[in-house]
Rosetta silent file (secondary structure, phi, psi, omega in degrees, C-alpha in Angstrom):
SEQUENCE: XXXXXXXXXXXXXXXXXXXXXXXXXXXXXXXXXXXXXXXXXXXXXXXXXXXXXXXXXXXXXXXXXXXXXXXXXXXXXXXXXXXXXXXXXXXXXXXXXXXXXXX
SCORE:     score description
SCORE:     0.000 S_00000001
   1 L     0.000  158.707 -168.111  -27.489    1.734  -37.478 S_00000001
   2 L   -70.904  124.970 -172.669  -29.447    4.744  -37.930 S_00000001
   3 H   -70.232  -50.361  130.741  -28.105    7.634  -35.878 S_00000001
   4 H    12.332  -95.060  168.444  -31.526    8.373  -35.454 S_00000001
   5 H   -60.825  -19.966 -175.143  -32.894    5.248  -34.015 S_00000001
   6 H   -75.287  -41.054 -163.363  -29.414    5.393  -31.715 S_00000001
   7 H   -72.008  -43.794 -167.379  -30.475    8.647  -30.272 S_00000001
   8 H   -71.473  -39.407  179.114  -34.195    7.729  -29.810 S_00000001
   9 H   -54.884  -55.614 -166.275  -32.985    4.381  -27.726 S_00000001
  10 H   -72.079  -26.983  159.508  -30.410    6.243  -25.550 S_00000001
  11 H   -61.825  -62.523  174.098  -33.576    8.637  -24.801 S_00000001
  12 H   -32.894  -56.487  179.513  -35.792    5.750  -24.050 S_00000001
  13 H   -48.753  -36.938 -126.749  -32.711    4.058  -21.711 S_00000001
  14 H  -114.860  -21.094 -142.779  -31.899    7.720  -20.095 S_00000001
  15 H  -108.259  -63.644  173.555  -35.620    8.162  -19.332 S_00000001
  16 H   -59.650  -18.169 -172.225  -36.625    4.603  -17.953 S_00000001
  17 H   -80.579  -53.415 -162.723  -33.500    4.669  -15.886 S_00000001
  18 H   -75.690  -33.957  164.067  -34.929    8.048  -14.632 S_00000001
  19 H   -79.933  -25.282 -178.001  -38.368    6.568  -13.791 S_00000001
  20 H   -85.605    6.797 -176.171  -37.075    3.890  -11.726 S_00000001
  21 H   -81.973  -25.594 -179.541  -34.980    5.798   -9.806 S_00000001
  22 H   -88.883   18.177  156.190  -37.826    8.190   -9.110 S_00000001
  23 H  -106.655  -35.517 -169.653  -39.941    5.240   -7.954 S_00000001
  24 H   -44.582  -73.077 -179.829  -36.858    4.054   -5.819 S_00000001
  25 H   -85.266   27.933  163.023  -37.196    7.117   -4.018 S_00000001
  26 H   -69.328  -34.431 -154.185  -41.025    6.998   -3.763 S_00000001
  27 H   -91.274  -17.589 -168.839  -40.445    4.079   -2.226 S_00000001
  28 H   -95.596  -48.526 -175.717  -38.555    5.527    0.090 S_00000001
  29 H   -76.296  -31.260 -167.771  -40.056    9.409    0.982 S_00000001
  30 L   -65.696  171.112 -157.416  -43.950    7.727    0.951 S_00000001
  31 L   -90.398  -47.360 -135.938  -45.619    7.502    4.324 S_00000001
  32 L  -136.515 -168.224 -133.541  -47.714    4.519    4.412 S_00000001
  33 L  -123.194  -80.348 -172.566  -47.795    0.682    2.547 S_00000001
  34 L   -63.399  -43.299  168.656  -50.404    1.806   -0.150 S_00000001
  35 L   -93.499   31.978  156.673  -48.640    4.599   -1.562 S_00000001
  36 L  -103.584  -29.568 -170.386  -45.016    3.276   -1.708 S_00000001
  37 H   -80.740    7.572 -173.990  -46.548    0.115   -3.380 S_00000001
  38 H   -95.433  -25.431 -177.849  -48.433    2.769   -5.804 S_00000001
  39 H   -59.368  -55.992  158.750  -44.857    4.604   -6.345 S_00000001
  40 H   -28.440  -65.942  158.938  -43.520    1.233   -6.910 S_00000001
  41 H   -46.080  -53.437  164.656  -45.926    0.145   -9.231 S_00000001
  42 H   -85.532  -20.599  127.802  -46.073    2.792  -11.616 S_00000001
  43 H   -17.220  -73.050 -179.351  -42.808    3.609  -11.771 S_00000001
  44 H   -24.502  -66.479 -178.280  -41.988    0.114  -12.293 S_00000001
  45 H   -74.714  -35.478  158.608  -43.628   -0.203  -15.720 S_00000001
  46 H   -64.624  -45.746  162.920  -43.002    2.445  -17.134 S_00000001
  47 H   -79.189  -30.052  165.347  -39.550    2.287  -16.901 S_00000001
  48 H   -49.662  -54.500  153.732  -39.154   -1.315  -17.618 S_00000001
  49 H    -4.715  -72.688 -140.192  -41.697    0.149  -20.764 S_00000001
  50 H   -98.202   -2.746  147.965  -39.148    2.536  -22.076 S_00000001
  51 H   -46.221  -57.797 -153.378  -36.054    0.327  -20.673 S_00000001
  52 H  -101.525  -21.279  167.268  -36.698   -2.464  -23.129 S_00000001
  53 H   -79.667  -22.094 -177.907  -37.973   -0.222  -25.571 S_00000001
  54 H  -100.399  -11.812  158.871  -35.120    1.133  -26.034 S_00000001
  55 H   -70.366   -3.883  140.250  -32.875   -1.823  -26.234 S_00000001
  56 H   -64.188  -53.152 -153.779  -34.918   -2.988  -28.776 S_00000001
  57 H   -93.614  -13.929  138.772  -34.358   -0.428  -31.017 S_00000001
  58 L   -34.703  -32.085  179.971  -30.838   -1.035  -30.161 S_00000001
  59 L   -72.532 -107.133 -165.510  -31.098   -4.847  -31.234 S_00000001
  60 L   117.672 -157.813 -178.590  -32.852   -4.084  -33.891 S_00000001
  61 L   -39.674   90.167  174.158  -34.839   -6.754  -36.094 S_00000001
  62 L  -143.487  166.148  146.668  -33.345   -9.764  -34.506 S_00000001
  63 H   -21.697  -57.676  168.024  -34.004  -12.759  -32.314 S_00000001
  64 H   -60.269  -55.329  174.951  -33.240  -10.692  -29.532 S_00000001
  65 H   -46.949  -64.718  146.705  -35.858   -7.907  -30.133 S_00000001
  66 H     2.500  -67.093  159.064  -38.096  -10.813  -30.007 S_00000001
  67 H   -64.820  -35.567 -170.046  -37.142  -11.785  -26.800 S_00000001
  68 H   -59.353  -66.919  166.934  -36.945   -9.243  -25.739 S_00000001
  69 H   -29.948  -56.353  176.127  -40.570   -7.711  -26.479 S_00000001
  70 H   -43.248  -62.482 -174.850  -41.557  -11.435  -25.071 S_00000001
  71 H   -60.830  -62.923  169.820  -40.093  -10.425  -21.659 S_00000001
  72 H   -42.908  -10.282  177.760  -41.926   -6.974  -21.730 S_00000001
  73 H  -112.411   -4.685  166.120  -45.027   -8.394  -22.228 S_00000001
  74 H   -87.118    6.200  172.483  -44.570  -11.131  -18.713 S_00000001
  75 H   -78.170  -52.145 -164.780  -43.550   -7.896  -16.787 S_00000001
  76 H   -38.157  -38.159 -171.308  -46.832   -6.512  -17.999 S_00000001
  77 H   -63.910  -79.353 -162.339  -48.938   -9.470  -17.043 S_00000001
  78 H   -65.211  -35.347 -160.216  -47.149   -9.832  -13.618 S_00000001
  79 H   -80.633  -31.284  169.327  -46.213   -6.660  -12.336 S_00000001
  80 H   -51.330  -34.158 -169.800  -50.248   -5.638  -12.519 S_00000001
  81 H   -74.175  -57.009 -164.876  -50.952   -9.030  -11.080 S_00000001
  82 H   -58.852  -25.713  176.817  -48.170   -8.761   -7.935 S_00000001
  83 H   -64.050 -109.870 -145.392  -49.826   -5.074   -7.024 S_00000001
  84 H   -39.688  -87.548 -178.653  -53.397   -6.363   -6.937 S_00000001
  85 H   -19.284  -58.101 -178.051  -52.058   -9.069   -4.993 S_00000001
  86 H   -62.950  -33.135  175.896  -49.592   -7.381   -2.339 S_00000001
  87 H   -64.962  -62.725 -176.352  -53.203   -4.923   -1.703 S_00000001
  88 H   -53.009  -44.947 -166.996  -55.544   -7.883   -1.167 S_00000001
  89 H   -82.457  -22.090  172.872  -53.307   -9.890    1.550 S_00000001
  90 H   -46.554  -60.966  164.375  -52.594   -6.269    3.187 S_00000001
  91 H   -61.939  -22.646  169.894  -56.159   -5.517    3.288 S_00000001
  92 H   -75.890  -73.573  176.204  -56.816   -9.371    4.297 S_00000001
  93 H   -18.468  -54.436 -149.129  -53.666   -8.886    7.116 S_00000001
  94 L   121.804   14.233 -154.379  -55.673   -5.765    8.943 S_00000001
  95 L  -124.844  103.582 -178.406  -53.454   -3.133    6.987 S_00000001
  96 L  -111.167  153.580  156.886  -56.028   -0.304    5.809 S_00000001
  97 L   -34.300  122.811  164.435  -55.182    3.004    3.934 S_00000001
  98 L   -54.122  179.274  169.797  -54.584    5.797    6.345 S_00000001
  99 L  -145.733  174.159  155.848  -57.354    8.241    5.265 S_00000001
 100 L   -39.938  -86.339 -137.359  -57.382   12.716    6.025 S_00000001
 101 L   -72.779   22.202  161.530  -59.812   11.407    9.102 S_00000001
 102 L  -128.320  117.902  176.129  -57.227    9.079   10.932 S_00000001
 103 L  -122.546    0.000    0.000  -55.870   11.353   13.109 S_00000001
């Protein structure tokens, strides 16, 4: 394999591994419901994103890249879907966004 393409993977892996952990502890330091599920969210994808990108370029052309790419595009789908979801029954529950003005 290309040393090259090895390097550029282990950056992708070292990177998404670095966004979720910095969503972990969004999830953890945020105040309220709506912004740990926004830390969560974005966080999420990106690093799955650049997780799977780079184990792709680790596969390389195979079966497995394939699959792989397949699975990256149902997080994509879903993890946009389960956010919009997890807001609407909160807001449907009673659970609104703090605002500045709730004091």
């Amino acid at each position: 394999m290309n040393i090259l393409a090895e390097l550029l993977a282990y950056a992708c892996l070292v990177s998404g591994a670095f966004f979720v952990i910095v969503g972990a502890i969004g999830v953890i330091r945020m105040p309220e419901f709506y912004t740990r599920l926004h830390a969560a969210s974005v966080t999420e994808t990106l690093g799955s994103i650049l997780v799977i990108a780079g184990l792709v370029l680790l596969a390389g052309f195979s079966l497995v890249s394939v699959k792989l790419l397949m699975v990256l595009l149902f997080i994509l789908f879903t993890s946009c879907t389960a956010v919009h979801a997890l807001a609407k029954a909160a807001i449907h529950g009673g659970l609104m966004p703090e605002t500045d003005d709730d004091d």
